[in-house]
N, CA, C and O atoms as a GROMACS GRO file, in nm:
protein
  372
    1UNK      N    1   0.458   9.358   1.334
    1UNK     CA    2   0.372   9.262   1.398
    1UNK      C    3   0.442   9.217   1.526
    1UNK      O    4   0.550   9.159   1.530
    2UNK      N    5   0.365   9.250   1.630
    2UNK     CA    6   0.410   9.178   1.797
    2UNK      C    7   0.314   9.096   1.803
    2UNK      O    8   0.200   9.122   1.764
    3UNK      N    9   0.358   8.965   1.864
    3UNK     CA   10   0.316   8.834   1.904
    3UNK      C   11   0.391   8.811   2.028
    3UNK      O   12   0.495   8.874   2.047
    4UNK      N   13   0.342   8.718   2.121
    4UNK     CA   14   0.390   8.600   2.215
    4UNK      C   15   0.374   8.468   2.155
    4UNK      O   16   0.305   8.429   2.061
    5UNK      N   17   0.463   8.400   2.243
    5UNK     CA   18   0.527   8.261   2.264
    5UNK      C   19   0.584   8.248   2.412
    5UNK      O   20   0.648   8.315   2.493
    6UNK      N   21   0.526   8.126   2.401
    6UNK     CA   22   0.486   8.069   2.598
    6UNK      C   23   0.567   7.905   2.593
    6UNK      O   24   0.572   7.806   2.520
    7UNK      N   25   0.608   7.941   2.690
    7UNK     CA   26   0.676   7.823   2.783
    7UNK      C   27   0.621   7.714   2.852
    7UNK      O   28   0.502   7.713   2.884
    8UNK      N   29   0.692   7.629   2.875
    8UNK     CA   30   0.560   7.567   2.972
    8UNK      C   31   0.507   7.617   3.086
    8UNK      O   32   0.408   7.577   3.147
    9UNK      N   33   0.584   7.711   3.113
    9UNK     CA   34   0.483   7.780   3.215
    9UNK      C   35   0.403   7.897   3.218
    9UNK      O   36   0.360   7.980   3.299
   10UNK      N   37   0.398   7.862   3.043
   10UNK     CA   38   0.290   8.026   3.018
   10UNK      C   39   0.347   8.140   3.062
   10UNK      O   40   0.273   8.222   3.116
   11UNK      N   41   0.520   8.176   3.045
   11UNK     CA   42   0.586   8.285   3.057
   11UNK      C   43   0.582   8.329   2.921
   11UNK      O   44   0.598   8.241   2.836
   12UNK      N   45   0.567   8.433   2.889
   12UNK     CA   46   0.563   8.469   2.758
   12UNK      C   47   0.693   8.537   2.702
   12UNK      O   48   0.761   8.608   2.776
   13UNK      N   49   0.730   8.511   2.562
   13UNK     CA   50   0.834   8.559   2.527
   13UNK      C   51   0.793   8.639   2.375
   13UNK      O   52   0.778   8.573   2.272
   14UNK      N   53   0.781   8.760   2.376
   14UNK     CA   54   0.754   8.900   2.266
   14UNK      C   55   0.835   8.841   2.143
   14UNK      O   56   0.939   8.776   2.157
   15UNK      N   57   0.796   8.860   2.061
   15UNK     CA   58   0.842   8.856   1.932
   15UNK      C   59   0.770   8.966   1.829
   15UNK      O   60   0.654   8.995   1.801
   16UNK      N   61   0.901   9.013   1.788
   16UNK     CA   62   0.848   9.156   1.720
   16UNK      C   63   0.909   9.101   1.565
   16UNK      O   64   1.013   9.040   1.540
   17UNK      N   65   0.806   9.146   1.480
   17UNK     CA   66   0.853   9.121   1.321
   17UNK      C   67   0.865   9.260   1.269
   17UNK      O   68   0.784   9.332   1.326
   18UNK      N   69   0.929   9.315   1.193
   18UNK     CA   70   0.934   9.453   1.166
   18UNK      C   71   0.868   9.468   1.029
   18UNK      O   72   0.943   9.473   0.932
   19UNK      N   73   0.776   9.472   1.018
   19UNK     CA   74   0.676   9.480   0.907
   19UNK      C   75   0.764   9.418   0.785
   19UNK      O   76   0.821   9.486   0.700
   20UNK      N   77   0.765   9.237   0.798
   20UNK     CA   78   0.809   9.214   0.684
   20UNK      C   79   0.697   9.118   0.628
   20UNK      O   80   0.608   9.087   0.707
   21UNK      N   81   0.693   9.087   0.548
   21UNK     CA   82   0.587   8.995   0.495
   21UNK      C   83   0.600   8.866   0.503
   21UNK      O   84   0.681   8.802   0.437
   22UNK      N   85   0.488   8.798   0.616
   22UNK     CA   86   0.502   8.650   0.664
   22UNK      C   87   0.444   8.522   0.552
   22UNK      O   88   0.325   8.505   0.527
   23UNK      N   89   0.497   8.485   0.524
   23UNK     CA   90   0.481   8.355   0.416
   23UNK      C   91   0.430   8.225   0.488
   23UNK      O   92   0.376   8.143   0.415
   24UNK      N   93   0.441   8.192   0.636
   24UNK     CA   94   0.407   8.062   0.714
   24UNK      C   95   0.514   8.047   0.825
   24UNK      O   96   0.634   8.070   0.814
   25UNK      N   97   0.452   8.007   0.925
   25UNK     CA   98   0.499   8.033   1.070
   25UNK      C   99   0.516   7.846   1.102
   25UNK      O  100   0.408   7.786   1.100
   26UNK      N  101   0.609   7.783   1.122
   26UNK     CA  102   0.661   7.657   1.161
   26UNK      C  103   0.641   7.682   1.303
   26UNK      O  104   0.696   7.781   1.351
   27UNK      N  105   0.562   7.601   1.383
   27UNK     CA  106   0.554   7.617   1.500
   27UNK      C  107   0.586   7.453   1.561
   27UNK      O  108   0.532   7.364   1.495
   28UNK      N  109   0.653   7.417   1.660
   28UNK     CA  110   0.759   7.327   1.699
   28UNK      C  111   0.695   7.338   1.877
   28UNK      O  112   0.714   7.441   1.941
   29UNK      N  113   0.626   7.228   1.931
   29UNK     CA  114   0.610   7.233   2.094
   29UNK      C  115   0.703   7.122   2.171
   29UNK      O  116   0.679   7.001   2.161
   30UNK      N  117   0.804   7.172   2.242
   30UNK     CA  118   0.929   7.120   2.299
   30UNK      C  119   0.921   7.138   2.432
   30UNK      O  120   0.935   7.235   2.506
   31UNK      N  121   0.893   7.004   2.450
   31UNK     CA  122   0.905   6.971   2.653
   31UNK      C  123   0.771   7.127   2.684
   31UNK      O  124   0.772   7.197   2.785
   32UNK      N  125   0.696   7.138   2.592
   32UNK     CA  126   0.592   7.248   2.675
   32UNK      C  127   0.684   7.396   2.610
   32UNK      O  128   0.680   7.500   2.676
   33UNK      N  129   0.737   7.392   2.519
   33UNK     CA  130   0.798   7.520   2.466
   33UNK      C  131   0.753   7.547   2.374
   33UNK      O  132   0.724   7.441   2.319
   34UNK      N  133   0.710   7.674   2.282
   34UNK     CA  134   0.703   7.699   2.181
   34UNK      C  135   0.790   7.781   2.096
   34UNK      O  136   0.806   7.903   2.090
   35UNK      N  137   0.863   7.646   2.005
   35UNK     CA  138   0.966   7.720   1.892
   35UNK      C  139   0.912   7.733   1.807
   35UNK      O  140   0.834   7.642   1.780
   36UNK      N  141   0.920   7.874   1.697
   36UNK     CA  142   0.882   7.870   1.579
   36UNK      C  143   1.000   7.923   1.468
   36UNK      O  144   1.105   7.981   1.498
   37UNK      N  145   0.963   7.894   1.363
   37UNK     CA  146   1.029   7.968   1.264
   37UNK      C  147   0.965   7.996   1.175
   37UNK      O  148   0.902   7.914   1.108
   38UNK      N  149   0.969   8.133   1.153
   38UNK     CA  150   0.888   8.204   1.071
   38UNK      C  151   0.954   8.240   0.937
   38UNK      O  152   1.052   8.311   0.914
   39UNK      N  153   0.852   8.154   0.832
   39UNK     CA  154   0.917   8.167   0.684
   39UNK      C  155   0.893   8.335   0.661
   39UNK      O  156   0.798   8.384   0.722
   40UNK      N  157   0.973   8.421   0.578
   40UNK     CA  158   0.940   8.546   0.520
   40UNK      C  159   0.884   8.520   0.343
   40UNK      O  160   0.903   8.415   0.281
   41UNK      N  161   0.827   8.619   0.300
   41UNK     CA  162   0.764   8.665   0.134
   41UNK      C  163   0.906   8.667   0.077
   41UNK      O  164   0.910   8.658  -0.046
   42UNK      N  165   1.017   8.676   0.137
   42UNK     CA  166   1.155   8.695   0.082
   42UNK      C  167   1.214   8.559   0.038
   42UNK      O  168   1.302   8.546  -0.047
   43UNK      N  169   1.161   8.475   0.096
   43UNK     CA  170   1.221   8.333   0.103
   43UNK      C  171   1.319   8.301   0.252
   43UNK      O  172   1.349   8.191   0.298
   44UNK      N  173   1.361   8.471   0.318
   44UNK     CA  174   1.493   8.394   0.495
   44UNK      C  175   1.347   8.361   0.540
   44UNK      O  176   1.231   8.368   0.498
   45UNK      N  177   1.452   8.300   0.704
   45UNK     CA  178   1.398   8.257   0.776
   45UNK      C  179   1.418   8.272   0.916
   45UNK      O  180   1.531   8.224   0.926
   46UNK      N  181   1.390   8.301   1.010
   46UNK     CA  182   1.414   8.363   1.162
   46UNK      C  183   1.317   8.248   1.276
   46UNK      O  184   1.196   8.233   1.287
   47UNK      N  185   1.458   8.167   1.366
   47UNK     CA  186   1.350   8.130   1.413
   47UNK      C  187   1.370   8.230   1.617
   47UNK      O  188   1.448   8.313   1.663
   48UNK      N  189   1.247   8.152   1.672
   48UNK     CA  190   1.259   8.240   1.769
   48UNK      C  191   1.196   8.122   1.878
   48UNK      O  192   1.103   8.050   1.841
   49UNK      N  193   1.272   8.106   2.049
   49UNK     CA  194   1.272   8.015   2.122
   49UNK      C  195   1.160   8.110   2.268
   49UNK      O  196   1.185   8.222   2.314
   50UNK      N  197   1.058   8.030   2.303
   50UNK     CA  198   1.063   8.046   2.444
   50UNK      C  199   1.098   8.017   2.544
   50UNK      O  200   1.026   8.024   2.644
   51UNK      N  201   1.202   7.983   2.546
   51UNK     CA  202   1.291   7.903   2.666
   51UNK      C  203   1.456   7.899   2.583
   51UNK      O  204   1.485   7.877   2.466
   52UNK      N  205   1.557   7.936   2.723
   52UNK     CA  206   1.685   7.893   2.698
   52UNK      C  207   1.691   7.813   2.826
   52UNK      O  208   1.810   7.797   2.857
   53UNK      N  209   1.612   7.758   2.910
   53UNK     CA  210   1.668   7.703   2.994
   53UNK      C  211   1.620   7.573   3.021
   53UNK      O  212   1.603   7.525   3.133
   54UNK      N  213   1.591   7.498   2.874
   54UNK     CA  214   1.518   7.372   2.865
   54UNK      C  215   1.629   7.226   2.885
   54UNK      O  216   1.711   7.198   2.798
   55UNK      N  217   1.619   7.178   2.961
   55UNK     CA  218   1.687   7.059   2.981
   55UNK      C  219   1.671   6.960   2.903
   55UNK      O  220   1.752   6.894   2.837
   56UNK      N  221   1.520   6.952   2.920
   56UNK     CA  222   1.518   6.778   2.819
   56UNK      C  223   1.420   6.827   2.660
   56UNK      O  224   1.318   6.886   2.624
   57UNK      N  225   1.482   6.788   2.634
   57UNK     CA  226   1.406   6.777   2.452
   57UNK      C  227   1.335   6.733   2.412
   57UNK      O  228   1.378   6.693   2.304
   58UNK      N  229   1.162   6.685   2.432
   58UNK     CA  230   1.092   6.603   2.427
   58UNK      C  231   0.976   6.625   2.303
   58UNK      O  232   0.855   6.631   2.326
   59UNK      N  233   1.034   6.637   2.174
   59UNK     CA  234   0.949   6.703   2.114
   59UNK      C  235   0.732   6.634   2.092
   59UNK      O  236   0.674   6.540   2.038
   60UNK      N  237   0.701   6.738   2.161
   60UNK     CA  238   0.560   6.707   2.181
   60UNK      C  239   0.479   6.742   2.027
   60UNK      O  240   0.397   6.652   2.009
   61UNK      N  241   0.478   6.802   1.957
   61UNK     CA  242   0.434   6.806   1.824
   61UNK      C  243   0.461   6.910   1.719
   61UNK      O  244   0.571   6.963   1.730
   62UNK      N  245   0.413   6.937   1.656
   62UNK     CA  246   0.449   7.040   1.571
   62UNK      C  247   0.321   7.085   1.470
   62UNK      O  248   0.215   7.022   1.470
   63UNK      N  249   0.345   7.194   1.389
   63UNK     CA  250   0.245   7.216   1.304
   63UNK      C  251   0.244   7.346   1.236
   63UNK      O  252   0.249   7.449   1.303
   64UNK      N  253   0.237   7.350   1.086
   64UNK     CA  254   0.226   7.501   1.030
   64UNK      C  255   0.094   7.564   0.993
   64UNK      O  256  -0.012   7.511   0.959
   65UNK      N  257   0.137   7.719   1.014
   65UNK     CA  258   0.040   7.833   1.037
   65UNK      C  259   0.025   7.874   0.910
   65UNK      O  260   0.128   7.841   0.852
   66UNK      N  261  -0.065   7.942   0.816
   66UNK     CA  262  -0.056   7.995   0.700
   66UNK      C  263  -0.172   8.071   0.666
   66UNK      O  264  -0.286   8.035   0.694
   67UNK      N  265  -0.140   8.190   0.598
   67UNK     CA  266  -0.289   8.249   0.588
   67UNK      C  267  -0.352   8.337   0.703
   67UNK      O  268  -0.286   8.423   0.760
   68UNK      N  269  -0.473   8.311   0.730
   68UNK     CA  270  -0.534   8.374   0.840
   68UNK      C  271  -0.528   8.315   0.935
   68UNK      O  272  -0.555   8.356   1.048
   69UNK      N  273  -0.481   8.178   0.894
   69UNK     CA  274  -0.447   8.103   1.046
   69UNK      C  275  -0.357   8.147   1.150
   69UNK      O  276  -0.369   8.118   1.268
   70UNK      N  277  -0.238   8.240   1.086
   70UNK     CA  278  -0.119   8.345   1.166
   70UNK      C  279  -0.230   8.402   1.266
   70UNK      O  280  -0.240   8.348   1.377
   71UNK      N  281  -0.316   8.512   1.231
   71UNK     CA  282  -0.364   8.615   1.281
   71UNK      C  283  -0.410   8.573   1.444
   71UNK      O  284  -0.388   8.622   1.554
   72UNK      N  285  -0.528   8.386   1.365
   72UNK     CA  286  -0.621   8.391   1.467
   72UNK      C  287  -0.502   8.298   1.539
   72UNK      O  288  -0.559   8.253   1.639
   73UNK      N  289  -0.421   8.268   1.539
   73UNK     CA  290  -0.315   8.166   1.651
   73UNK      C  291  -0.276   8.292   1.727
   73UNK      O  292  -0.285   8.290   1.850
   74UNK      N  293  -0.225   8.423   1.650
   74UNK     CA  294  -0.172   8.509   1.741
   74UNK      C  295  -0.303   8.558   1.838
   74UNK      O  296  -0.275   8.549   1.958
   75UNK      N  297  -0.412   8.596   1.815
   75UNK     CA  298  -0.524   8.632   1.902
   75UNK      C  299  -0.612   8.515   1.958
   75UNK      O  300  -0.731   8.536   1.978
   76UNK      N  301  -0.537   8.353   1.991
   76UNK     CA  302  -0.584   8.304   1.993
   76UNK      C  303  -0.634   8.314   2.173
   76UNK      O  304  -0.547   8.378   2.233
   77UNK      N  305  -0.740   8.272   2.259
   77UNK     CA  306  -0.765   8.306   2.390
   77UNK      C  307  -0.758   8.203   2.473
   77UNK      O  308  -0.865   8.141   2.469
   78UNK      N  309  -0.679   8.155   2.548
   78UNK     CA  310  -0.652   7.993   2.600
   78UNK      C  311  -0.781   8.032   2.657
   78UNK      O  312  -0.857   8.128   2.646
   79UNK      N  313  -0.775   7.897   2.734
   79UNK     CA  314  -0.922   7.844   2.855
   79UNK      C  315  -0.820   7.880   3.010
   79UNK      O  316  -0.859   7.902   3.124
   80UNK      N  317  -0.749   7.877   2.982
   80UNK     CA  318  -0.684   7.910   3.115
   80UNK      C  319  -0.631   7.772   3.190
   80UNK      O  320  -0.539   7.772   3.272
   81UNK      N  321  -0.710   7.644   3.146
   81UNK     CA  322  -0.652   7.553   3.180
   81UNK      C  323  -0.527   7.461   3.127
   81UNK      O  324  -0.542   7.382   3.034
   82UNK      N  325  -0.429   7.476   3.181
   82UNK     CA  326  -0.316   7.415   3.105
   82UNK      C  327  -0.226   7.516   3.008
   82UNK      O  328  -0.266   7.627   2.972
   83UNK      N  329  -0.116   7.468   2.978
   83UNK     CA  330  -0.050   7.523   2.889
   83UNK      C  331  -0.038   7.568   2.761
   83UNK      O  332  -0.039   7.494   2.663
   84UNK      N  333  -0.027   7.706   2.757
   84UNK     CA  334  -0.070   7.772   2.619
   84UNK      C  335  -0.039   7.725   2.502
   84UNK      O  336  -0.105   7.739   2.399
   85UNK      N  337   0.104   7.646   2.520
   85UNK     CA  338   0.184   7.594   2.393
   85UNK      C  339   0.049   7.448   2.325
   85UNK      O  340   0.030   7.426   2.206
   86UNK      N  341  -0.018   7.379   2.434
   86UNK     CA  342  -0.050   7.264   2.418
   86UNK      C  343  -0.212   7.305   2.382
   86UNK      O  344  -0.283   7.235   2.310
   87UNK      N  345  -0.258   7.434   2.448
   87UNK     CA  346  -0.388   7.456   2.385
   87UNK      C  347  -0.380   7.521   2.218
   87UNK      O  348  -0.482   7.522   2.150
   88UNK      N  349  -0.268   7.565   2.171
   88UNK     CA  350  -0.256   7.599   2.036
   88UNK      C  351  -0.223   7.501   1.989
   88UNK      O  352  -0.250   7.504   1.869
   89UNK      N  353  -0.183   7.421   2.013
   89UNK     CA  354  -0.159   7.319   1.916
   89UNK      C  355  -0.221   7.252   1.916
   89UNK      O  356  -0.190   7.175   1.826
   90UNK      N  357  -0.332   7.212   1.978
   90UNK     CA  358  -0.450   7.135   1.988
   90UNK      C  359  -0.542   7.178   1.890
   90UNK      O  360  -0.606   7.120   1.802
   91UNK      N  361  -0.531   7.312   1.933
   91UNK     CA  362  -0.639   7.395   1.843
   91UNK      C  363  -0.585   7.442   1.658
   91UNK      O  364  -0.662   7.512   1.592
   92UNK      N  365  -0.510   7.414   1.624
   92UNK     CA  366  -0.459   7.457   1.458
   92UNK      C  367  -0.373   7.348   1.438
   92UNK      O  368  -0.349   7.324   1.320
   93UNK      N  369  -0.326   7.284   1.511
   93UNK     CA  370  -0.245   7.103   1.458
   93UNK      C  371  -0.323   7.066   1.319
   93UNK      O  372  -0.296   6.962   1.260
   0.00000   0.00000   0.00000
């Protein structure tokens, strides 16, 4: 499974899962970043950052994915207005 994760400036950062089985996706929006950590069917856990070059830490919200909710967050289609991190989380919060 390939996915993105966007920055605040809607730079996208690839995240590749190697066909393991996803249990629920922790998704974390920071100063306009999207961190997640993705639980596995195994019980680890991997998380993955869009940004290393974040200065301030402002955590803006958070919220978990589960189910079919993974699929449609990953194919989800912004409006184009504003930041991707803040239209997903608007939209599955």
């Amino acid at each position: 499974m390939k996915f993105n994760i966007y920055n605040f400036e809607n730079e996208p950062t690839e995240v590749e899962l190697k066909c393991r089985a996803v249990s629920r996706i922790y998704v974390t929006v920071i100063t306009g970043d999207e961190i997640i950590t993705v639980l596995f069917s195994n019980g680890t856990a991997k998380e993955f950052s869009s940004s290393d070059a974040r200065i301030v830490d402002d955590v803006n919200g958070s919220y978990i994915l589960k189910g079919k909710q993974i699929r449609e967050w990953i194919n989800f289609e912004p409006t184009g207005e504003g930041a991707i991190s803040f239209e997903r989380m608007i939209a599955f919060r």
